[in-house]
VOTI-288855 format. One record per atom (N, C-alpha, C, O): x, y, z; residue in three letters. Coordinates in steps of 0.001 Angstrom, whole numbers, plus 500000, padded with zeros to 6 digits. Example, Ala and Ser with C-alpha at 12.3 -4.5 7.8 and 13.67 -1.06 7.14 Angstrom:
REM residues 2
513190494310507800ala 512300495500507800ala 513200496700507800ala 514236496681508465ala 512850497750507080ser 513670498940507140ser 512900500030507870ser 513409501138508039ser 
This chain:
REM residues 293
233944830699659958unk 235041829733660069unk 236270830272659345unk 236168830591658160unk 237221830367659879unk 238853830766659517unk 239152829691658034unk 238972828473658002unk 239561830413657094unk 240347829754655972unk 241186829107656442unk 241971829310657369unk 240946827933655488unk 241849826607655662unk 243813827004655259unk 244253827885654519unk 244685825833656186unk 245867826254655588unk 245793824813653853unk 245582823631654124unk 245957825163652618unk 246023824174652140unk 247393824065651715unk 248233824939651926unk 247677822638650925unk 248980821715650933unk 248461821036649643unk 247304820617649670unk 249230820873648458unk 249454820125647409unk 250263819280647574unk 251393819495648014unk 249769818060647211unk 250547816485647750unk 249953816033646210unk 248896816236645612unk 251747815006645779unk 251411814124644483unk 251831812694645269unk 251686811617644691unk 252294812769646460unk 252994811416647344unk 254662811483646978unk 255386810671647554unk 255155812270646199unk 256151812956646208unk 256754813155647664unk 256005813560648552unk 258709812752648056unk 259191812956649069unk 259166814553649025unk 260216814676649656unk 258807815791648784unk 259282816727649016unk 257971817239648946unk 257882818341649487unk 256633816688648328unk 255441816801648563unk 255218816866650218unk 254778817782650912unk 255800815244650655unk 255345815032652258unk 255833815716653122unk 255469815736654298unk 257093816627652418unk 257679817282653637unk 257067818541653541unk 257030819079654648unk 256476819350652475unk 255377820168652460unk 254061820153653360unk 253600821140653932unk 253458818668653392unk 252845818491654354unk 252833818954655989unk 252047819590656690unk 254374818162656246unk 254714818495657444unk 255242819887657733unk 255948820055658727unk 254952820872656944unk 255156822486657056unk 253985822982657350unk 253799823736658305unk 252721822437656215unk 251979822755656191unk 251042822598657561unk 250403823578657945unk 250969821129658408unk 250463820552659482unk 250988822020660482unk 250148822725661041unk 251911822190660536unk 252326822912661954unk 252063823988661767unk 251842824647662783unk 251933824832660180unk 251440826156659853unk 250066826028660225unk 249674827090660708unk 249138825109660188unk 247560824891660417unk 247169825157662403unk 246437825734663207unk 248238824287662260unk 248502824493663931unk 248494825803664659unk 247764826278665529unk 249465826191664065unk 249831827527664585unk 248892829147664582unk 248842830091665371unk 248187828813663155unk 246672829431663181unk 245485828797663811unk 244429829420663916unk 245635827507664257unk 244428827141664686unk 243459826931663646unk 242359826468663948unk 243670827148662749unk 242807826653661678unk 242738824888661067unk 243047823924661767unk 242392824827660025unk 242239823097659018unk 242961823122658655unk 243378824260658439unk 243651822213658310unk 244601821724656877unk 243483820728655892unk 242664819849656159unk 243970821420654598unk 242995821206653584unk 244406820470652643unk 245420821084652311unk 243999818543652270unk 245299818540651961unk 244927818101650154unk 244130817180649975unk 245590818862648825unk 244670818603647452unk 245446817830646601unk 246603818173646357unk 245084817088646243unk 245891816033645224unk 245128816058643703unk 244013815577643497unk 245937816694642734unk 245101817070641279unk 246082816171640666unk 247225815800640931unk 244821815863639333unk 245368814869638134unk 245145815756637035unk 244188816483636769unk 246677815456636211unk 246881816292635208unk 246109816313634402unk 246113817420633862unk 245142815422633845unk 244431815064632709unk 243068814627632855unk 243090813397632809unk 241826815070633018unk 240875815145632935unk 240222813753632562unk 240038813641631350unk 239772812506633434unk 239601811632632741unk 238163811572631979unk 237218812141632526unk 237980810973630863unk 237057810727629825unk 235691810844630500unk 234822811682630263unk 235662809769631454unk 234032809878631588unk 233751810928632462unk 232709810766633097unk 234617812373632775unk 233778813308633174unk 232853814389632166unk 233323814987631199unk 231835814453632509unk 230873815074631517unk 231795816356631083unk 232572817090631693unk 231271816257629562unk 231444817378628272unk 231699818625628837unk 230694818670629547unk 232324819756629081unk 232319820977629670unk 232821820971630856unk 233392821961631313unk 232675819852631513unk 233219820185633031unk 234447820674633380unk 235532820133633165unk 234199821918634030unk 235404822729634431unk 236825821859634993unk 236431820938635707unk 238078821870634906unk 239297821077635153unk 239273820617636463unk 239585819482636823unk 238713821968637498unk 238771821495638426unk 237779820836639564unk 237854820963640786unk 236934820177638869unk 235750819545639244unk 235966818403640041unk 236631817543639464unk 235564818087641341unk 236156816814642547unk 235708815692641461unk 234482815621641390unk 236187815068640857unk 236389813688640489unk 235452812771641223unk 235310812861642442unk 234819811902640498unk 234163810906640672unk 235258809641641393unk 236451809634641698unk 233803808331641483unk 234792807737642716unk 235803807062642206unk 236711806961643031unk 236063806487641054unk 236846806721640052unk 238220806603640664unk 239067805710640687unk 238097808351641358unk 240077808393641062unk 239928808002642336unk 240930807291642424unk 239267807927643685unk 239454807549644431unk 240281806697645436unk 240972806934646426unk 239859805488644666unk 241341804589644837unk 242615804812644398unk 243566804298644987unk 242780805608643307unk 243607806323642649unk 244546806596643625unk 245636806025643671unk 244054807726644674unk 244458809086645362unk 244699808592646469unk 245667808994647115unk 243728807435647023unk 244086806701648387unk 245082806947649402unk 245283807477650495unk 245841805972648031unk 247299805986649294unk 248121806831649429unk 248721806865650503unk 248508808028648150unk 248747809534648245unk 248438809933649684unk 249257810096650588unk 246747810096649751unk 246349811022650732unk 246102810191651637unk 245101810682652160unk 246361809154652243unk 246255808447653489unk 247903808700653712unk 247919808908654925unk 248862808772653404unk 250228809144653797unk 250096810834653952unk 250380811259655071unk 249837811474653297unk 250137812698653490unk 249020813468654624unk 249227814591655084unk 247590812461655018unk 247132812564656239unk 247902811807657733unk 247718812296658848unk 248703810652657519unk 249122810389658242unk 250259810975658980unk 250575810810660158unk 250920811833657881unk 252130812768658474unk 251425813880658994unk 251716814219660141unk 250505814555658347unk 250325815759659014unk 249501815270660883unk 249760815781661973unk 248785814446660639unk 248349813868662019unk 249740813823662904unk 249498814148664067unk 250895813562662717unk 251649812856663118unk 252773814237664017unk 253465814322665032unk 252310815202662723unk 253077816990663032unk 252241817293664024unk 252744817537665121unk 251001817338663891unk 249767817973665016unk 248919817389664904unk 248016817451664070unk 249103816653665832unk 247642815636666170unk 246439815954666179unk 245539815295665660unk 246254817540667080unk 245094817990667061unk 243957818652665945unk 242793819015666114unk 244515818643665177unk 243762820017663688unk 243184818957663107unk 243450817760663219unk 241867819850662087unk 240918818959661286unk 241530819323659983unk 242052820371659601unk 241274817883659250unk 241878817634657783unk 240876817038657165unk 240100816169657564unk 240976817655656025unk 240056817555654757unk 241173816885653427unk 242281817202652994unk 240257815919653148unk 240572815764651860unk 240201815955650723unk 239113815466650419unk 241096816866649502unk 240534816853648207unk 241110816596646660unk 242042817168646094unk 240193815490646153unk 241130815405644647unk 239759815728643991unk 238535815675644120unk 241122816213642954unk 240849816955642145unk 241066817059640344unk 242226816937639949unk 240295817214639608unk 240883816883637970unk 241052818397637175unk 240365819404637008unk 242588817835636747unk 242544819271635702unk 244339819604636758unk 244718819248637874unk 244856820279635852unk 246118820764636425unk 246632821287637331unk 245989822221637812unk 248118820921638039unk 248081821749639454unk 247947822955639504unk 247493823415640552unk 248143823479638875unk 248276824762638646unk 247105825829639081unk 247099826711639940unk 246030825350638057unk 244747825795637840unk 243979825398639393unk 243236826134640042unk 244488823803639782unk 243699823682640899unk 243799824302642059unk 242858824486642831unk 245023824674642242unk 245340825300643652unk 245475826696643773unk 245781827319644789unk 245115827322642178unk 244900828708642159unk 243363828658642441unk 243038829667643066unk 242756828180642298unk 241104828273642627unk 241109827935644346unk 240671828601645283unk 241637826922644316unk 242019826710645853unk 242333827614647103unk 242069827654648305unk 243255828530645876unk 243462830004647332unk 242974831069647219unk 243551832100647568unk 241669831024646644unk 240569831679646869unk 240259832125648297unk 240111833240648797unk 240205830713648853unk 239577830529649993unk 240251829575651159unk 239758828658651815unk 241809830255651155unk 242767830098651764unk 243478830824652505unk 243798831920652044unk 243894830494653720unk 245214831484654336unk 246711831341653790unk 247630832159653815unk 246650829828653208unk 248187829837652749unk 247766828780651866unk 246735828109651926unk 248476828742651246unk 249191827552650556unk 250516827192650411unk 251315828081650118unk 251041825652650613unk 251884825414650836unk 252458824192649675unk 251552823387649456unk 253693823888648920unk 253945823264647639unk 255254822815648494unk 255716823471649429unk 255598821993648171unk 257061821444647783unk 258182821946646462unk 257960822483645377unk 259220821574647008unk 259767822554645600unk 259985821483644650unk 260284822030643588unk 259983820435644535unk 259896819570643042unk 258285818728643419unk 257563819069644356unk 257991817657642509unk 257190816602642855unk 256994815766641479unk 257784815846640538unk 255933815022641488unk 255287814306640351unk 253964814521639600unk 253041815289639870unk 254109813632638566unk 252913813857638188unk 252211815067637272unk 252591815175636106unk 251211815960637776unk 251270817376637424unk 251582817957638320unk 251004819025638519unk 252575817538639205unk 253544818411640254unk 254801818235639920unk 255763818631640578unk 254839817620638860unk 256238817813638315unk 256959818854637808unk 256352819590637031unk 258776819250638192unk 259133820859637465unk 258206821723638749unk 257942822843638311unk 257802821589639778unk 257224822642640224unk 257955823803640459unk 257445824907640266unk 259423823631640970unk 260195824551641151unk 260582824917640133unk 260189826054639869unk 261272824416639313unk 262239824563638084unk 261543824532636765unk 262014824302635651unk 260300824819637132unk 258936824903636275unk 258486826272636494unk 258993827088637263unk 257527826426635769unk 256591827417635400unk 255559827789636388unk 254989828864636575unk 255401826066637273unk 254348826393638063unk 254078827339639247unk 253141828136639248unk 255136827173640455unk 255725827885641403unk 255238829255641103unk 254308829775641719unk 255935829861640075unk 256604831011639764unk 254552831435639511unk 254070832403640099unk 254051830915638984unk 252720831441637919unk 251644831502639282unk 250662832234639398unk 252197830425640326unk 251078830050641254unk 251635831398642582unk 250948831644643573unk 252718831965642335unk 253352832783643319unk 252604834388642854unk 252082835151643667unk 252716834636641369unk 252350835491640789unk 250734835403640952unk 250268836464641369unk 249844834460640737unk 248928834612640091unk 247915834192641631unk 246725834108641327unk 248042834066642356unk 247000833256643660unk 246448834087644194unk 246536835228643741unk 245760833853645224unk 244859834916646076unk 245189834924647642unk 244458835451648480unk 246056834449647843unk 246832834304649087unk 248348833380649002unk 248818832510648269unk 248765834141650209unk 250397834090650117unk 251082832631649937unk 251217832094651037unk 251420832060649161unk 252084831266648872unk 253767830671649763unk 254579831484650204unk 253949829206649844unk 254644828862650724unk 255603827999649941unk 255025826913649905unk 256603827891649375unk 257254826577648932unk 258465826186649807unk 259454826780650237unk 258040825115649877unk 259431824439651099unk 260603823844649905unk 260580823004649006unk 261436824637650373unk 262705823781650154unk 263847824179651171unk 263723824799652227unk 265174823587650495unk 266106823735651696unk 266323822933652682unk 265951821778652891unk 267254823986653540unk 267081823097655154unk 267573824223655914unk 268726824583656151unk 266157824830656332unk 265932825873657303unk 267046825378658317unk 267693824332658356unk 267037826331658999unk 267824826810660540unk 266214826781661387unk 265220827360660948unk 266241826219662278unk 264660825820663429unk 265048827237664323unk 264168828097664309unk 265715827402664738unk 266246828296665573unk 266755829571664985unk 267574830285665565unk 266124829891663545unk 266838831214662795unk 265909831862662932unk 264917831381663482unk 265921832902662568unk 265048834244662112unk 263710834256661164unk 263949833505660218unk 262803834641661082unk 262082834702660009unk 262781836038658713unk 262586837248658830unk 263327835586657932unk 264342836957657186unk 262939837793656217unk 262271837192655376unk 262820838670656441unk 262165839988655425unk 262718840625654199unk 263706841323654425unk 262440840580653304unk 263120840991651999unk 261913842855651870unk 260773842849651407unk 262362843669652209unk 261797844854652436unk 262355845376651322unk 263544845252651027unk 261452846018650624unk 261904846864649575unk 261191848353649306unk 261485849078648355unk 260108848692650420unk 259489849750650238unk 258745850601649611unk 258599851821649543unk 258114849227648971unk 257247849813647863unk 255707849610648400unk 255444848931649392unk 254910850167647754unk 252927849790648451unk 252738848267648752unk 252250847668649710unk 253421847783647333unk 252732846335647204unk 253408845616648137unk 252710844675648516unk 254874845671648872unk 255278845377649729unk 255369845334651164unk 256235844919651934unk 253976846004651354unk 253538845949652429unk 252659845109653050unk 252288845292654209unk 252205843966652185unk 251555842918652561unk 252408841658652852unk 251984840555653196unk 253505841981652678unk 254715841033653342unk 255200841295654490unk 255456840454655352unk 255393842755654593unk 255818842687655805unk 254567842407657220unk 254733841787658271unk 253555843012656795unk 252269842074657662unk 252741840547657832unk 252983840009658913unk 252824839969656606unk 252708838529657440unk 253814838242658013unk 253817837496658992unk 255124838857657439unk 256402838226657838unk 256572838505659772unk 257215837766660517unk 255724839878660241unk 255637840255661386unk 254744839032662349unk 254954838590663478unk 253720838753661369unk 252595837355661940unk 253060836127661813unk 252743835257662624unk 253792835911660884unk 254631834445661120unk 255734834406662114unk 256185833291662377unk 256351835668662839unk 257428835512663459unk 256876835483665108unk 257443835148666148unk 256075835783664941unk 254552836103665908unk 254364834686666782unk 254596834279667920unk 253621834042665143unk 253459832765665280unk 254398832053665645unk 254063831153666415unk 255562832113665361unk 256446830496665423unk 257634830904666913unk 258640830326667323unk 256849832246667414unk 258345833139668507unk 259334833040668191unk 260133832593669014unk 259853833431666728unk 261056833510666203unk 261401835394666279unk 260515836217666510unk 262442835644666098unk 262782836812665868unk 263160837246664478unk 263803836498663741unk 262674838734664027unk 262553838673662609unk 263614839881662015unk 263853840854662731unk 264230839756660665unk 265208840096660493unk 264668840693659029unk 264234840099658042unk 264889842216659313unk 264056843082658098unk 265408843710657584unk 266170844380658281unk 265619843328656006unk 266446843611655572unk 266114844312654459unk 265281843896653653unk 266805845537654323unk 266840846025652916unk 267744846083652162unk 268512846776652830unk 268303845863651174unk 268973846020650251unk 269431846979649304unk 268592847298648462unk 270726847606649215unk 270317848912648551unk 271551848624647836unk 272261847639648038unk 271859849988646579unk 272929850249646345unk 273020851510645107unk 272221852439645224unk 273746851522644233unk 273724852638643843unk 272777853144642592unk 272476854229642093unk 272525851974642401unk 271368851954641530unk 269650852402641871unk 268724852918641244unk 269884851868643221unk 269135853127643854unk 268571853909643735unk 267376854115643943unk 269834854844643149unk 269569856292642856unk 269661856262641153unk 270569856006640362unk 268125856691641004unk 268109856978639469unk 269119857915638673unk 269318857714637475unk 269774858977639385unk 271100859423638761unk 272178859009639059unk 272833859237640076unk 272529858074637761unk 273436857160637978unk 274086857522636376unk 273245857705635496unk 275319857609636060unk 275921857615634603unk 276208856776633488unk 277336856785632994unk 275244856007633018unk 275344855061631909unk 275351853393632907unk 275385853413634138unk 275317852220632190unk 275405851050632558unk 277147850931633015unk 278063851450632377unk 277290850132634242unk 277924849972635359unk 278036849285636600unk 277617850042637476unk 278272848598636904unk 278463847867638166unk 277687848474639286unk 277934849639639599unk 276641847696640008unk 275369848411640916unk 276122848992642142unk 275658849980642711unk 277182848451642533unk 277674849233643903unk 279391850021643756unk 280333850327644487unk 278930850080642062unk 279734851158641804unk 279433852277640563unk 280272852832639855unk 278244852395640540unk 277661853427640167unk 277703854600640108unk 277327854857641252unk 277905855714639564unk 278070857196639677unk 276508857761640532unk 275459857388640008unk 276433858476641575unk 275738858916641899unk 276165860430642569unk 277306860863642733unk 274794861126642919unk 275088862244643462unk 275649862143644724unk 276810862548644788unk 275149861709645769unk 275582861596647085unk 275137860258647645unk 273989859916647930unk 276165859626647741unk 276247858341648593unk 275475858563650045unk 274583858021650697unk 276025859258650106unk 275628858888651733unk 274376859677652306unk 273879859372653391unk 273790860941651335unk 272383861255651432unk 271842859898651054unk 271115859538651979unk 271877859007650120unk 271356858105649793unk 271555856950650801unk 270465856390650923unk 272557856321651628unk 272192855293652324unk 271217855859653422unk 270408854970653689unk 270997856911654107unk 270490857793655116unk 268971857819654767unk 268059857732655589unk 268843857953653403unk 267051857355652890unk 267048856253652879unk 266361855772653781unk 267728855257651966unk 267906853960651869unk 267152853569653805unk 265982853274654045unk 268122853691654690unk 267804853759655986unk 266478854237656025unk 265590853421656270unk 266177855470655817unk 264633855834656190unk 263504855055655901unk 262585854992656718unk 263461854392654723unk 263119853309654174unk 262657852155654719unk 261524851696654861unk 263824851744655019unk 263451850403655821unk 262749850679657415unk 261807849989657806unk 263387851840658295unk 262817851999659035unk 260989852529659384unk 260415852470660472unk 260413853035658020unk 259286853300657527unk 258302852080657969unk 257400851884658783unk 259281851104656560unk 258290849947656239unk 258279849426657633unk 257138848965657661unk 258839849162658937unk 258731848490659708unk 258483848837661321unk 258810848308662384unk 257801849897660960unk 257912851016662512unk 256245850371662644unk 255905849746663648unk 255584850549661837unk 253774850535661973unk 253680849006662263unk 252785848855663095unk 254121848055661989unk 253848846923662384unk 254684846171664015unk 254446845173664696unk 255562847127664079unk 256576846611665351unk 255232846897666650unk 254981846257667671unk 254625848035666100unk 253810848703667163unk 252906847731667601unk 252477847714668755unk 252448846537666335unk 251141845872666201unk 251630844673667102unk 251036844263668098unk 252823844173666584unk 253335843067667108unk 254911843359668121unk 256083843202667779unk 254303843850669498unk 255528843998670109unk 256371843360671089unk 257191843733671928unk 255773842021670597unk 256360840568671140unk 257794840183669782unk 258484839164669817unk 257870840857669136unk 258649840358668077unk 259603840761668227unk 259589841880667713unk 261167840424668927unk 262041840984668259unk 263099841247666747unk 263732840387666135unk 263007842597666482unk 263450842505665087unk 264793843218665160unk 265193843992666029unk 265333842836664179unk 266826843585663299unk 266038844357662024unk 265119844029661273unk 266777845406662157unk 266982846235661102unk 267788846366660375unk 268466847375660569unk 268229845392659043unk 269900845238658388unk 269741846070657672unk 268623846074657158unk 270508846961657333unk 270636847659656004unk 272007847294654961unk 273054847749655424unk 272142846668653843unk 272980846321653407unk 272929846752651816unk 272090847012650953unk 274487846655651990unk 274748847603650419unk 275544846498649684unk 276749846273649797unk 274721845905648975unk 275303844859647964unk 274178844994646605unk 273380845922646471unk 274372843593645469unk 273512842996644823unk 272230842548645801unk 272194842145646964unk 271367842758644968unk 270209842667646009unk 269737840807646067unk 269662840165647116unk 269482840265644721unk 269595838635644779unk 270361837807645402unk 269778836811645829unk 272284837930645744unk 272625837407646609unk 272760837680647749unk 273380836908648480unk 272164838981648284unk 272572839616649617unk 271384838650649919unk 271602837968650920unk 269921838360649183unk 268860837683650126unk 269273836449650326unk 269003835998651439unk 269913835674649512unk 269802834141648916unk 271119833466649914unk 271335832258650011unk 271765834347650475unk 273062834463651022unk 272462834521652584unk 272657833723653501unk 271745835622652567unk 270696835512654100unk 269548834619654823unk 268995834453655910unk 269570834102653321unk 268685832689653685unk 268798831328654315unk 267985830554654821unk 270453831307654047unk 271159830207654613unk 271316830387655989unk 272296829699656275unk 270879830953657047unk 270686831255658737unk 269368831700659147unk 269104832132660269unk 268490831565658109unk 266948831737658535unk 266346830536658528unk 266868829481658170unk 264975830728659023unk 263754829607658815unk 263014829464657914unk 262508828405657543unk 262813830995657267unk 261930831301656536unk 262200832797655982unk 262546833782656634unk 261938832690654553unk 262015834353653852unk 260996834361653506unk 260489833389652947unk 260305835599653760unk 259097836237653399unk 259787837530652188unk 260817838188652327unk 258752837562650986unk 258874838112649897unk 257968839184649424unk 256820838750649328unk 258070840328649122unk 256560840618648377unk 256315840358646265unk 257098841032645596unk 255751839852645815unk 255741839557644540unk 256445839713643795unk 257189838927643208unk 256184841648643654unk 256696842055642919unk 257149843651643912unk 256358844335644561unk 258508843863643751unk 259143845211644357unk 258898846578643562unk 258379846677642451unk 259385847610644370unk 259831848919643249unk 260536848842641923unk 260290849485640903unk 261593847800642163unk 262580847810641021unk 261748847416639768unk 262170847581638623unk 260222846745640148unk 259707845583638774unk 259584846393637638unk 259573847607637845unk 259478845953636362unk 258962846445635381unk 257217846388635890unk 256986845632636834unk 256291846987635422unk 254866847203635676unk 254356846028635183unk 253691845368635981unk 254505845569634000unk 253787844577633026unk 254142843023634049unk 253586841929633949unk 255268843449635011unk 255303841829635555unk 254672841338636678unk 255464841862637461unk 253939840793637365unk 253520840415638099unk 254248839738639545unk 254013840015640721unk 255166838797638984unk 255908838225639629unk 257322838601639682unk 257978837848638962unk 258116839591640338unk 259319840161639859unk 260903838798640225unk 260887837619640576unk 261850839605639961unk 263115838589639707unk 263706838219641273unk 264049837092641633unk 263731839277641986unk 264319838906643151unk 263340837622644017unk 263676836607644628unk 261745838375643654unk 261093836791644159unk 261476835275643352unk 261653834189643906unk 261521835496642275unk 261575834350641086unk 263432833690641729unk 263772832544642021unk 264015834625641739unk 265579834026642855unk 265342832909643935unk 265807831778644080unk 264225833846644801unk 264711833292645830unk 263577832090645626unk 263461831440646665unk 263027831797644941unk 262261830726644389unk 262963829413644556unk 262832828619645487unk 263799829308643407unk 264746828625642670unk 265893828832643543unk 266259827662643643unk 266694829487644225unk 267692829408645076unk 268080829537646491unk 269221829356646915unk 266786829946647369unk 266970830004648551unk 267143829054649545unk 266486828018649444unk 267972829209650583unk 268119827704651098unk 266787827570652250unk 266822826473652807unk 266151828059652506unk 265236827226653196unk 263616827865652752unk 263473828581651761unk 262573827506653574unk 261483827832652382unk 261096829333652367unk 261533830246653067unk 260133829351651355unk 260416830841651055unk 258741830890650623unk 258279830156649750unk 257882831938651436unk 256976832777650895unk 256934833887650331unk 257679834843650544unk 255841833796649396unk 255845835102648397unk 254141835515648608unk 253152834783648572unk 254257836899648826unk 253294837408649334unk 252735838543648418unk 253446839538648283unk 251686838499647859unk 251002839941646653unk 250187840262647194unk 249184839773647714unk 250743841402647048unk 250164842977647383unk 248795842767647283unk 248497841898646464unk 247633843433648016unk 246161844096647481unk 246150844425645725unk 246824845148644990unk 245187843627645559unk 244518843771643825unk 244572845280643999unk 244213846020643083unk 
């Protein structure tokens, strides 16, 4: 049986509209929607030791009810046809929906909510659950373009090659056309003369360098065009700041696909800055996708 798409719902308005991302992403794989509602705080009478994220007794039940009878009723409402599961859950969002995408194709968040979905965006959580999960992560915010592009944030590194897989399979999925952009500039090039303005940098040769820069992007995206040749794609190559050239490109897409962490990261980080940007600033929703352990 195909991994479920799952969805974190607190009954939060930006929770339900997660839902309704999530419903049509389930759709579109043909797979479940798995929809999880966690309580921040562990209530008392669960036995001594029990792990945070242990399904709750009947307890929270009524609790969770009307949460998850709305956030089943919308996704029914996106695609009638798909099977939905419900699950609550005790112990933090965080923790819960990282165990959760274990055994997931996606997961999908809202960018604020309640509860222990509160701060999700402008929190710690997002960012830890983007870094730290076992499958590609989805947060809706914004207000996509229906009719835009799926945009690619290509940066050409190993670990970034598990983005451009999906970003090729989501554009697949939704018959959008996909828009692989790289970003370059003079920083680029490691011989560069002291700290300086990135697209005015001292370098050896400009224009040997946009000509790789180019090789680059055309690399990362030749082996997958082959796989998926229902897709039409753009190849942008652009010479700016790399955070607003994406965040700027986001405002005429549907969707940006990310990989974690790029070439530029420091090693020790997991989750790098240009993803953590387009987190917190992109206008419509934005997946972040990590590389093979």
């Amino acid at each position: 049986m195909s991994d479920p798409v799952i969805v974190g719902v607190d009954g939060s308005a930006s929770s339900l509209d997660a839902v309704d991302v999530a419903a049509r992403e389930a759709h579109l794989r043909g797979v479940a929607l798995r929809i999880v509602h966690a309580f921040g705080h562990v209530p008392g009478h669960l036995p001594t030791g029990a792990p945070p994220w242990s399904p709750a007794g009947h307890d929270l039940e009524p609790m969770a009810h009307g949460v998850l009878a709305r956030a089943e009723e919308r996704a029914h409402a996106v695609a009638p046809g798909i099977g939905i599961t419900r699950s609550v859950v005790a112990g933090e969002a965080l923790e819960a929906l990282e165990i959760e995408s274990r055994s997931a194709a996606l997961v999908v968040v809202g960018s604020r909510g309640l509860g222990s979905f509160a701060g999700l965006l402008l929190g710690s959580t997002a960012v830890q659950l983007a870094a730290h999960g076992h499958c590609p992560l989805m947060v809706v915010r914004g207000r996509p373009d229906p009719t835009g592009a799926v945009l690619l944030a290509v940066d050409g590194s190993e670990a970034g090659e598990a983005a451009v897989e999906f970003a090729f399979a989501e554009a697949a999925l939704r018959k959008a056309p996909l828009v692989a952009v790289h970003v370059w500039n003079t920083w680029s090039e490691r011989a560069y003369e002291g700290p300086g303005d990135p697209l005015t940098a001292v370098v050896v040769d400009v224009a040997h360098l946009r000509e790789a820069e180019q090789h680059l992007l055309d690399e990362a995206v030749a082996s997958r065009q082959k796989v998926f040749p229902q897709v039409a794609v753009e190849r942008r190559l652009v010479r700016s700041r790399i955070r607003p050239a994406l965040i700027d490109g986001s405002q005429e897409a549907q969707l940006v696909v990310v990989g974690a962490r790029g070439r530029g990261g420091f090693s020790g980080l997991v989750l790098g800055s240009v993803s953590q940007a387009l987190l917190h600033h992109a206008h419509c929703p934005v997946t972040v996708v990590r590389g093979k352990e």
